[in-house]
N, C-alpha and C positions, 0 to 999 in steps of 0.2 A: 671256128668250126669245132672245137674242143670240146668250146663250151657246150655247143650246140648238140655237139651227140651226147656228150652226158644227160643234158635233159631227155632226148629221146630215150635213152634207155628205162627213166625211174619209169616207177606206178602210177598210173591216171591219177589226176586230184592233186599231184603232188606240187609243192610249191619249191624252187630254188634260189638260192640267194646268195650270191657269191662273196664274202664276207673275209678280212683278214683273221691271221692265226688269233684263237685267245691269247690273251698275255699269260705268260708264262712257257708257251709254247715254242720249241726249239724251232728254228728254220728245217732242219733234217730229222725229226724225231727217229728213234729208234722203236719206241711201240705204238699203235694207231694213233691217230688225232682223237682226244674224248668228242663224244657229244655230250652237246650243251643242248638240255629241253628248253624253250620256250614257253617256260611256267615260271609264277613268283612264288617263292614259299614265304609267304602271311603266317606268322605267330601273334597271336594276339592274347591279351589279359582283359578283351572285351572293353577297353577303354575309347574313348572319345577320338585320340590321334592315331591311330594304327587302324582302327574301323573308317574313320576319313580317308586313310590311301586304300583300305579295301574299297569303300565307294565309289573310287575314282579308277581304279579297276574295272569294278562292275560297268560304269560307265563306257569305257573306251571299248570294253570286249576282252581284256587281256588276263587271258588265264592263269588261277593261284591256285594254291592247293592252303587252308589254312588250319593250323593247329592251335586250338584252342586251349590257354593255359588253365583255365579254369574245370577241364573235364579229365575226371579221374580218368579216365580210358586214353587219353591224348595219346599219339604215339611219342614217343622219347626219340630225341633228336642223336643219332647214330650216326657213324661214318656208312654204315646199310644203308639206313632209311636216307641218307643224301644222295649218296650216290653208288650207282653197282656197273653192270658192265652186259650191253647187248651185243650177242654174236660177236664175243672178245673184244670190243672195244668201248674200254671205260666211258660211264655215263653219269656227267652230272645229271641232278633232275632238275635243278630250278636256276635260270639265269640272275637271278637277285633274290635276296631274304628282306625283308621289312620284320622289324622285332620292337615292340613297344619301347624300347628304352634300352642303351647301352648293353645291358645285363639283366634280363628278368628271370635268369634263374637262379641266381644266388652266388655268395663267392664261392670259387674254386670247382661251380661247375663244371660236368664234363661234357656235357652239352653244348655250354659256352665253346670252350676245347676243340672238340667237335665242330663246329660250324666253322671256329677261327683255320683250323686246317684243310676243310674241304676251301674256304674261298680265298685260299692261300692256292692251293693247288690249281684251280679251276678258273680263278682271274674273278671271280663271283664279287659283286657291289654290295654292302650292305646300309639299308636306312635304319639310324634310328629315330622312332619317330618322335619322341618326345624324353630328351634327357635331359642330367642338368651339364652348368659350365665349369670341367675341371679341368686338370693335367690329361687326367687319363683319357678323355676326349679331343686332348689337343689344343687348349683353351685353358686360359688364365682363370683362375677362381673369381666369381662378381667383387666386383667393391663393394660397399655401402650404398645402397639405391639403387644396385643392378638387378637384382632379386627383386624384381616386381610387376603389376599390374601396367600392360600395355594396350590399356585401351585409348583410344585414340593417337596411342604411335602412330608414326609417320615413318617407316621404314623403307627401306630403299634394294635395291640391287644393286650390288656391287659390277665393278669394271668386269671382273672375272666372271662373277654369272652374267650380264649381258654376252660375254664372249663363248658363255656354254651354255647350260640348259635355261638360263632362264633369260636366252634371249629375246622369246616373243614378245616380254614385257619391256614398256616404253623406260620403269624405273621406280615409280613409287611403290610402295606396299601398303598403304592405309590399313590401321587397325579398325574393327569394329569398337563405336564406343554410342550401341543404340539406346543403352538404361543407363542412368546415373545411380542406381539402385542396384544395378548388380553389377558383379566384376564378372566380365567377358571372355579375357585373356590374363594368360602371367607367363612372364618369359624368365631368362638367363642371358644376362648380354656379358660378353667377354669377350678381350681378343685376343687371337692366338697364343697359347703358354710359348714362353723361349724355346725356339730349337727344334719347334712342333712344325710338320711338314702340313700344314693347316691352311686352305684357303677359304677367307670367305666369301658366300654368294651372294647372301642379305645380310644387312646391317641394321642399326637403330643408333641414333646419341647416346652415351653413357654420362650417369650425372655428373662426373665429373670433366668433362670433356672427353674428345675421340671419339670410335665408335665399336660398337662390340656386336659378334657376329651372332644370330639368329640362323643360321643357314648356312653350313659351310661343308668342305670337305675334307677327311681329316685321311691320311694316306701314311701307313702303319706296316711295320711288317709285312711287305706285301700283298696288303690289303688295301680298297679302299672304302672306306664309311661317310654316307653324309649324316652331320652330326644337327640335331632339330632342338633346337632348345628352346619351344616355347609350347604352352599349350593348345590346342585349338579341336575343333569337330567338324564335320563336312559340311555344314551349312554356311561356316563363318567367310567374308569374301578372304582373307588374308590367306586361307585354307585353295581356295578355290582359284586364288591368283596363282598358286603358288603351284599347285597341285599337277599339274601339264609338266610341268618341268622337274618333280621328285619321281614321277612313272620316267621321265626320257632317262633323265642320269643313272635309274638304278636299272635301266633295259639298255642303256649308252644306243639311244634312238633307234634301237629295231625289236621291234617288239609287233605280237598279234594286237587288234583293236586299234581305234583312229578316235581321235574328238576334233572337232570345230566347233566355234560360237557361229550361233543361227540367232536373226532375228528376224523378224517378218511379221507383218502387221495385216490380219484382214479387217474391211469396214462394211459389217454390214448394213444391210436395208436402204443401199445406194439407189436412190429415187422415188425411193417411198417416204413415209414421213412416219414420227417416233414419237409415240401419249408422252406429256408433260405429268411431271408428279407434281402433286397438291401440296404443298407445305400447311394446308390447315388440314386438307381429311389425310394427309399423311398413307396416302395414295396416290392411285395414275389413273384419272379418270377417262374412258373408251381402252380400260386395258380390265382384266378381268380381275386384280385384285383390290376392287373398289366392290363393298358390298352395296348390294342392290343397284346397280349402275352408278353409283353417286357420280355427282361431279359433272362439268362441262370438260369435256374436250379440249384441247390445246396442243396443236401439233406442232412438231419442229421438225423442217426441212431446213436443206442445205437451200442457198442463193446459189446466184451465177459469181456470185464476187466471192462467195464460200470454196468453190470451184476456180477458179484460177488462185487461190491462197494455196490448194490445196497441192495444185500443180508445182507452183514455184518452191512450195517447202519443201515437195518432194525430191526435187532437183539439185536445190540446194545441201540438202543435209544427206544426199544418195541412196535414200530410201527409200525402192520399191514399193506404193502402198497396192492391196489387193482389195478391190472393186467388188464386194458381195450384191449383185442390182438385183431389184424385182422389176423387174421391166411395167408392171400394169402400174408402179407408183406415178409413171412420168407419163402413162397411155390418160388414168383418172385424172394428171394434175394439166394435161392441153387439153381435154374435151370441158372441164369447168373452167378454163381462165384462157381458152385460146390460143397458149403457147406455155411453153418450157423452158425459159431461159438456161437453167441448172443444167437441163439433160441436152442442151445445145452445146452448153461449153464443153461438161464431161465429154460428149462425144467427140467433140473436136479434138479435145485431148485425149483420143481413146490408146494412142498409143504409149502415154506416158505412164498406162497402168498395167495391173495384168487383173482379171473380169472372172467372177466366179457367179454361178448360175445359183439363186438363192429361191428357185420357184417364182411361179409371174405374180402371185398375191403376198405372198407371205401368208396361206392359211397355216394351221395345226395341221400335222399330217399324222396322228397317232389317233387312238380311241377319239371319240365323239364325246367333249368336254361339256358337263353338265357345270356351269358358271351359277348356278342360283345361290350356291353358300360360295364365302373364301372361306380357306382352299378350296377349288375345284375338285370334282371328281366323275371319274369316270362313266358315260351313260349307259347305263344297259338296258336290252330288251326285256320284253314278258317272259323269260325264262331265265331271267336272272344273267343272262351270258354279256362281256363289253361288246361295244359295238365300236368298231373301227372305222375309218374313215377308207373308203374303197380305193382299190388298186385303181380304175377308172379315174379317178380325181388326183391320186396320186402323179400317176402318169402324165397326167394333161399338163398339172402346175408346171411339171419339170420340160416338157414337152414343147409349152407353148413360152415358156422362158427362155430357154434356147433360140426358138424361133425369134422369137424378140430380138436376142442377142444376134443372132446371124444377119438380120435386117439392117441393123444401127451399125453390123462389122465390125463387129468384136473381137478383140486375138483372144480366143475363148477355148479352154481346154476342156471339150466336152463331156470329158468321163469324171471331172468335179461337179460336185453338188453341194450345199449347204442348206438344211428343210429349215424354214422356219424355226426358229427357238430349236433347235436341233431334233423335229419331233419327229416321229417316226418310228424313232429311236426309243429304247424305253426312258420312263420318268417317277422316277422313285419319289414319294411311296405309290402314288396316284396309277402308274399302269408301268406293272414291273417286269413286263416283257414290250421288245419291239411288238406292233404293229404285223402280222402276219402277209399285208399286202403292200408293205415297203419292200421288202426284197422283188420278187417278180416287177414292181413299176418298176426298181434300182436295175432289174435285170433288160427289161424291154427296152430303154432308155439308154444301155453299152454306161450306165457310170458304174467307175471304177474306185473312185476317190469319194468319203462321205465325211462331211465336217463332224465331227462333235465333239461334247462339250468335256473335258477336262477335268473341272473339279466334280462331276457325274462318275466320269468313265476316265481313268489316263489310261488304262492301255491299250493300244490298239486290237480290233477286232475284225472279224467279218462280219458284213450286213447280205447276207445270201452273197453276190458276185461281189460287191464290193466290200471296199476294207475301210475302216474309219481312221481319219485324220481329227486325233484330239487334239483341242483349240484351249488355251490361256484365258477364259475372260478376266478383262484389265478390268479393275475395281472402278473404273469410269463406267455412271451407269447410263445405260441406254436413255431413258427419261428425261434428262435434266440436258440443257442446251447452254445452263450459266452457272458460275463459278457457285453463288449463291445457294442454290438447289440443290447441288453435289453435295452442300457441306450440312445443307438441313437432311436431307435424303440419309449421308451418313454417320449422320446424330444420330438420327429414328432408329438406324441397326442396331449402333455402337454403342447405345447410351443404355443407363438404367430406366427402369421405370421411373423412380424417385428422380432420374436429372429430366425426364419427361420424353425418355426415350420408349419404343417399342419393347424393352426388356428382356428380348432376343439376340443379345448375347449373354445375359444370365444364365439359361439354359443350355444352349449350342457347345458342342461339346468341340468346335473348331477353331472358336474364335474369342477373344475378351474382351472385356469393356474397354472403351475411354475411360482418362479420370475426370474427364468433366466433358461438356460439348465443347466443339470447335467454336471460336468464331464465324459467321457465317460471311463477314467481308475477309478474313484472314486467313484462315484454317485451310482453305487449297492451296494455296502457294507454299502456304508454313508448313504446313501437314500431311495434307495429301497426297501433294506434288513428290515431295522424299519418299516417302513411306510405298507410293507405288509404282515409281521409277524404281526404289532398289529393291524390289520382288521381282520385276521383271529383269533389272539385272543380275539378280540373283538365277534366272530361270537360264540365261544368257551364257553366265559363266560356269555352271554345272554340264555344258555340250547338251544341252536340253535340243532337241530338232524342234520341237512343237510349236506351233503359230500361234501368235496371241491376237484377241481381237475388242474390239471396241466398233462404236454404231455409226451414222451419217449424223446424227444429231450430236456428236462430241467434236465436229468438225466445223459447227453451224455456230451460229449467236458469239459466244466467250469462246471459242474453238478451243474446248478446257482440253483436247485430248494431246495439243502441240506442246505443253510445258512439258508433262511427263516422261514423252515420245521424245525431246530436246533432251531431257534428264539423262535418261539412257543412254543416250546417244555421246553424248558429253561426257559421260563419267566414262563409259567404253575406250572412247579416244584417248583420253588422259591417261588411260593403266596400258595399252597396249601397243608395241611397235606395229608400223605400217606392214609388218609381215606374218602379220593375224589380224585382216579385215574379219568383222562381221558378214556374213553368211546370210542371202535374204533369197531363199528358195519358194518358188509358189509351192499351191498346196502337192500338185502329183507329185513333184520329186521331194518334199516332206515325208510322203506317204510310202514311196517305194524305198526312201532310206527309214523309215522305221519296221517296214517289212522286211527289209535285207537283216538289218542289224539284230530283229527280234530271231530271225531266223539262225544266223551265227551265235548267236550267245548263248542262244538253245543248244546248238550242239556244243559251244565253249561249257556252259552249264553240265552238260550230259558226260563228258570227258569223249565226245566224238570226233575233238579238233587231237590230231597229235601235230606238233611244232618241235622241230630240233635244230640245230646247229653242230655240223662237222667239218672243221676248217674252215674253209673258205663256203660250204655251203652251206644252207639250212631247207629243209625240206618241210614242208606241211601241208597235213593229209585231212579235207573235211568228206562229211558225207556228200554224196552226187546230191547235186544242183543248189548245195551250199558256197552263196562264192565268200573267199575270203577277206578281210579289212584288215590291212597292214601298215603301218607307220616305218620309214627308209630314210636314212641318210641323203641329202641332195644330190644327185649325180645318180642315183640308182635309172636302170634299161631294161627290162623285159624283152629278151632276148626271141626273137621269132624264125622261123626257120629259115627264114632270108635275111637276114638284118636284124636290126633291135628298132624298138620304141620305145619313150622314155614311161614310165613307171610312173601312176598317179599323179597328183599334181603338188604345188609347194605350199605349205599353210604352216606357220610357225616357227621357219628353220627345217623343214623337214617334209619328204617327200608322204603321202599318206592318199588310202583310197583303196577300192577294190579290186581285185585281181581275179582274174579267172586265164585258166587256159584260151589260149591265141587259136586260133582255126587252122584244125591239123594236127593241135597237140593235144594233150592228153596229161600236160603240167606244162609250170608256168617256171621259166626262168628269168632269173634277174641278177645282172651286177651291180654290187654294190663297192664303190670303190672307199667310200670311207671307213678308216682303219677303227676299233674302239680304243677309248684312252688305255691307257697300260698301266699299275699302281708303283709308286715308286717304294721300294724297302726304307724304314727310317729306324729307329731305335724300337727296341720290344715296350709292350705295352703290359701293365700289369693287370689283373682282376680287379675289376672296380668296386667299392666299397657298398654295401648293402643300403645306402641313405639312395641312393639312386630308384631303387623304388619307391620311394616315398615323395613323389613329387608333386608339387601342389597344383589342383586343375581345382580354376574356378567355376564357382555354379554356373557362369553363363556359358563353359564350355560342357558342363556335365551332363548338363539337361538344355537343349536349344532353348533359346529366348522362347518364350510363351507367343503361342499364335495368335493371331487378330489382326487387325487391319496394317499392324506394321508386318507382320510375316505371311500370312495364309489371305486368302481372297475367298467369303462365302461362296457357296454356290450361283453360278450366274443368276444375274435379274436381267438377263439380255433378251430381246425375240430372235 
């Protein structure tokens, strides 16, 4: 009941959290308990590893405040500017510091000075993000062979980090090693210097036997520091495995912002059928980037055997797939052949999916497409104005698709939509605004949810009432139904003129060539297969929420889209303990976690979230009808006026989710009974020697690997 009226007392919005004493903190203090903000102070010298934990910041929502070394104006790092004191009781400002490297201000800083007394006093974590291996870090100086490129290490987690932050991972640490051409990574392997109060959390072989730590935690004059000794940037996965658990250790798991891996798969044009591409006109003949109609037609549909595969993979591997249907694909394919076996079975198995409304034809739903040249462009009338494709037609696609769907008894979340090719939508350069009679259909029709496409648009928007769910398209392309086609199709992108390619990636300022063509029997398994399995893991391990998608025709003939989708899936399992499943949300609650999250980080962005910690509590204040995203210690309870319930749910080791005030209240209280670790005092540490800035980052962390079919995905060729 204590607790329960202290909450009723604070200010609406407010968040509580019942939390033990910081470390250092007497049991009876004689002057108040500090507060502790719920902010990271970020110093950066703009490099590659300090900017990767700002990323992953940005990502989760958890607010920093960051001082840029390189701007003559920067403020100067003060016992002030750390901390002062609201309504007489002392106020740290930031619960952890991240600082490029051991020491980036030089010897005998007073800055250094400075921060080493405020998180002496305050219990405050610090990260460095990229130093090297000495005493003064806690750690034995490298041997011969230590000092080097770790690309393709095999690094591990240690007993210790499984038992703390970086328990969600299963163990391995894989280095990136995608160019033999360029150096990716370069670390500092060493194990603890004598007498050094040093634990490691990731490890690597040293060449001469043992193993030497990459990752560890080094506890110092009552301080503690996690000490980074390798190089890396926010793209690389070794970064990204890593990264969940340098935010939990340096916030000791309570902190504003949450991540989970999502994956989720839509397949569109489920019962229609999908143009075959030409490997002579290097075209999709009955699709409109064949000039002058060339070509015969050739369409690929799913079977009934393509459909029960589909079902059983689904079951097996426990992934959700999402059912994009045009319903008139299976109405056209029994009125000419007298039945549907496909859309028999699908149905039967209706409940083994979840069903997204993709309009009953699959028409364009944007301007009135003038197809007489490639590229297409827009029709206009005798005064020159576009002409659009009418709200009337709009309406009816989505209208009578539905109806479709409610007839066959679909578990169908009405308020999603997918238009064709995403159109409707605008389409750069061809028609650079939506469609003025999307919104009003979008509106008469109650949908909420609108697919589009990603490498177009990634941020979410409004489409008049509704809001869009940007979509991943997988580098599998709509067209092609066999392994053989995929690999001619992305030749034609990939290749130069002179290997006999299209010569559009010469120009494209997104992607790069091959250095020769694929094999056309080899090249997807060898090539493809990797190359677009780990972007989509890549997208996976970033807390990316966005759904990826791929056609009905990747699932037909060579079912090219199971390697990839296996890929994924497989490499996921192998880095991750079973207490970070994959996340496989349909599109609305996609949609409503990107609207929650864009909303939050808005006001985190704006400085309208304030976050604090005093004693046992922490309080946090957002604007009305912003709810808050918090990551908890296990065992946390959101305390209600009659009882408790427990507090989000468990993903990583740790409680995480949104919070809003209970019915009645006007803030939200929670216990948290997990205590944070405490630093233990060991021997005094000296100023570290000025070679510590000068640490060697390789090209392949300076400037990300070059985009192209191994990193980035052109803009969709999907309908």
């Amino acid at each position: 009941m204590k607790n329960t009226a202290r909450a009723a007392a604070l200010a609406a919005g407010s968040l509580l959290l019942t939390l033990t004493a910081p470390a250092g903190a007497s049991a009876a203090p004689a002057q108040p308990q500090p507060r502790v903000d719920l902010r990271v102070l970020l110093v950066s010298d703009g490099g590659p590893a300090v900017e990767a934990v700002r990323a992953e910041l940005d990502a989760q929502g958890t607010p920093y405040t960051r001082v840029d070394l390189n701007s003559a104006g920067r403020p100067v790092l003060t016992a002030a500017f750390l901390a002062d004191s609201v309504g007489g009781r002392p106020r740290a400002k930031f619960q952890a510091v991240v600082l490029p490297d051991a020491n980036p201000f030089g010897s005998g800083s007073p800055e250094l000075a400075a921060l080493a007394a405020y998180e002496q006093r305050y219990g405050i974590p610090q990260v460095d993000a990229y130093t090297w291996a000495n005493p003064e870090a806690g750690l034995g100086y490298p041997e011969p062979g230590d000092s080097r490129s770790l690309d393709g290490v095999r690094a591990a987690v240690t007993e210790a980090g499984r038992s703390g932050p970086f328990g969600y991972l299963r163990g391995a640490v894989p280095f990136e090693d995608s160019s033999p051409s360029v150096s990716e990574s370069y670390g500092f392997l060493a194990a603890p210097a004598p007498g050094a109060d040093f634990t490691p959390y990731v490890d690597a072989p040293l060449a001469g036997g043992g193993r030497g730590s990459l990752v560890g935690e080094y506890r110092h004059d009552g301080r503690r520091e996690l000490v980074v000794t390798f190089a890396y940037n926010q793209y690389q996965q070794q970064f990204r495995l890593l990264a969940r658990g340098i935010v939990d250790w340096m916030t000791q798991g309570i902190h504003l912002g949450a991540s989970r891996h999502h994956f989720t798969v839509h397949v569109d044009d489920v019962f229609a059928a999908d143009d075959r591409w030409d490997s002579t006109l290097n075209c999709t003949p009955g699709d409109i980037d064949c000039a002058d109609g060339g070509g015969e037609p050739d369409p690929i549909r799913m079977t009934a055997e393509d459909a029960a595969h589909a079902r059983s993979w689904s079951r097996e591997h426990g992934l959700t797939l999402d059912l994009v249907y045009n319903g008139a694909g299976s109405d056209q394919y029994r009125e000419q052949e007298g039945g549907d076996p496909l859309a028999d079975r699908l149905l039967a198995d209706r409940a083994d999916y979840r069903w997204v409304n993709h309009t009953y034809e699959h028409p364009f739903l944007g301007c009135v497409q003038d197809v007489s040249a490639v590229p297409w462009k827009c029709a206009t009338d005798a005064s020159g104005a576009v002409r659009y494709v009418p709200r009337s037609e709009i309406s009816q696609q989505i209208s009578e698709n539905r109806r479709w769907g409610q007839k066959a008894k679909l578990p169908l979340n009405e308020k999603e939509l997918v238009t064709g090719e995403h159109s409707g939508l605008k389409v750069l350069p061809q028609q650079p605004a939506d469609n003025p009679n999307l919104a009003p259909a979008l509106a008469e029709n109650g949908i909420g949810w609108l697919g589009s496409d990603n490498s177009r648009e990634p941020a979410q928007r409004s489409a008049g009432s509704a809001r869009t769910v940007p979509r991943y398209p997988m580098n599998i392309f709509y067209n092609v139904g066999r392994a053989e086609e995929q690999v001619d199709e992305y030749n034609w992108i990939y290749t130069r003129r002179a290997d006999g390619g299209s010569g559009l990636c010469e120009t494209s300022p997104v992607t790069t060539c091959l250095d020769a063509p694929l094999d056309t029997a080899t090249g997807y398994q060898d090539r493809i297969v990797p190359l677009e399995s780990a972007l989509a893991l890549g997208h996976v391990l970033s807390g990316d929420v966005r759904p990826h998608f791929i056609h009905q025709s990747n699932l037909a003939e060579d079912r090219i889209a199971y390697p990839v989708l296996e890929k994924v899936l497989s490499s996921y399992a192998s880095l991750f303990a079973a207490n970070t499943p994959l996340v496989n949300p349909r599109m609305s609650d996609t949609g409503e976690e990107l609207r929650k999250r864009a909303a939050f980080q808005d006001a985190v962005r704006a400085n309208k979230v304030t976050a604090y910690r005093v004693g046992e509590t922490v309080t946090v204040q957002t604007p009305a009808g912003v709810e808050t995203l918090a990551t908890m210690p296990a065992g946390t309870r959101q305390y209600l006026l009659l009882g408790s319930t427990p507090f989000g749910s468990a993903y990583a080791g740790r409680l995480s989710g949104w919070v809003s005030p209970a019915l009645l209240q006007g803030q939200v209280s929670l216990n948290v009974p997990d205590a944070p670790l405490a630093p233990a005092a060991t021997a005094s540490r000296a100023q570290l020697p000025a070679e510590v800035r000068k640490l060697p980052v390789p090209q392949g962390v300076r400037k990300q690997a070059a985009p192209g079919p191994a990193r980035q995905a052109p803009p969709s060729r999907g309908r």
